[in-house]
C-alpha positions in Angstrom: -24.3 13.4 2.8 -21.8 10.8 1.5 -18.8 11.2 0.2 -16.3 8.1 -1.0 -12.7 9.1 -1.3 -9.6 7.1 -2.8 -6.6 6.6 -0.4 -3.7 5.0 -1.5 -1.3 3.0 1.0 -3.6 1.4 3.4 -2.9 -2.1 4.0 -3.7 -3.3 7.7 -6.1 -2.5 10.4 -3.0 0.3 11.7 -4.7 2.3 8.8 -8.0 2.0 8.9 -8.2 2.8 12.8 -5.3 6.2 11.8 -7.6 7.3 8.6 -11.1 6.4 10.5 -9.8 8.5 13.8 -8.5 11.3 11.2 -11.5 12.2 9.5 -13.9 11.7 12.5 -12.1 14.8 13.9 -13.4 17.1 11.0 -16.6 19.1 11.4 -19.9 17.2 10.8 -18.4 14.1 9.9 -20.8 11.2 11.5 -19.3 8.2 10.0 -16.2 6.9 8.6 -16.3 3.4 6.5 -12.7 2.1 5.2 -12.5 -0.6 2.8 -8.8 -1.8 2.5 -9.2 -3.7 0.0 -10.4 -0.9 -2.5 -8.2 1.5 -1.1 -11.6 3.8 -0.8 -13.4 5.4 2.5 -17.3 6.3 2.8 -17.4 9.4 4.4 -21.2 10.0 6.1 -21.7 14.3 6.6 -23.7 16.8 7.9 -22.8 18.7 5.2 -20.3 18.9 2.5 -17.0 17.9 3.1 -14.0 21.0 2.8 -11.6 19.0 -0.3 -8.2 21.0 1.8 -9.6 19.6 5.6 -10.1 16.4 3.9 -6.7 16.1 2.4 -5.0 17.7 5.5 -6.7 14.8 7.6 -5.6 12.6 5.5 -2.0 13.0 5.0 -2.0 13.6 9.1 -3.1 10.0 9.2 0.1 9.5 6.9 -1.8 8.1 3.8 -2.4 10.3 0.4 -5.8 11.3 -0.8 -5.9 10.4 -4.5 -9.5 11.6 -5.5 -13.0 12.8 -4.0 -16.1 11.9 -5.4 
C-alpha cells in the first residue's frame, strides 16, 4: 500500500534522513521516499497506515504533517 503525505519544513538532507528514520519505525512500513522539493513523502505499507502514529512520527522527527492522501 502507498500512501504520500505533505510535510512542511523539510529543507536539507538533516530532514529527510530524521522523517525517513521516523516513519520506518512504525508498524509495516517497508519504504520511505522523501522528496524535498515537494515537501511530500511516499510511504510503501503492509497495510494502512494509523493517521495519529503517522502524525506522532512525524512531529517526533520535528516536522508537521499537513495532509494524508
Amino acid at each position: 500500500m502507498q500512501t504520500i503525505l505533505s510535510v512542511s519544513g523539510m529543507t536539507c538532507g538533516h530532514c529527510e534522513s530524521a522523517v525517513t528514520a521516523e516513519l520506518l519505525k512504525l508498524d509495516g512500513v517497508t519504504n520511505v521516499a522523501v522528496d524535498l522539493t515537494a515537501n511530500s513523502v511516499t510511504v510503501e505499507s503492509e497495510s494502512s497506515l494509523n493517521p495519529t502514529a503517522v502524525a506522532t512520527a512525524i512531529d517526533e522527527a520535528g516536522y508537521e504533517l499537513t495532509s494524508i492522501s
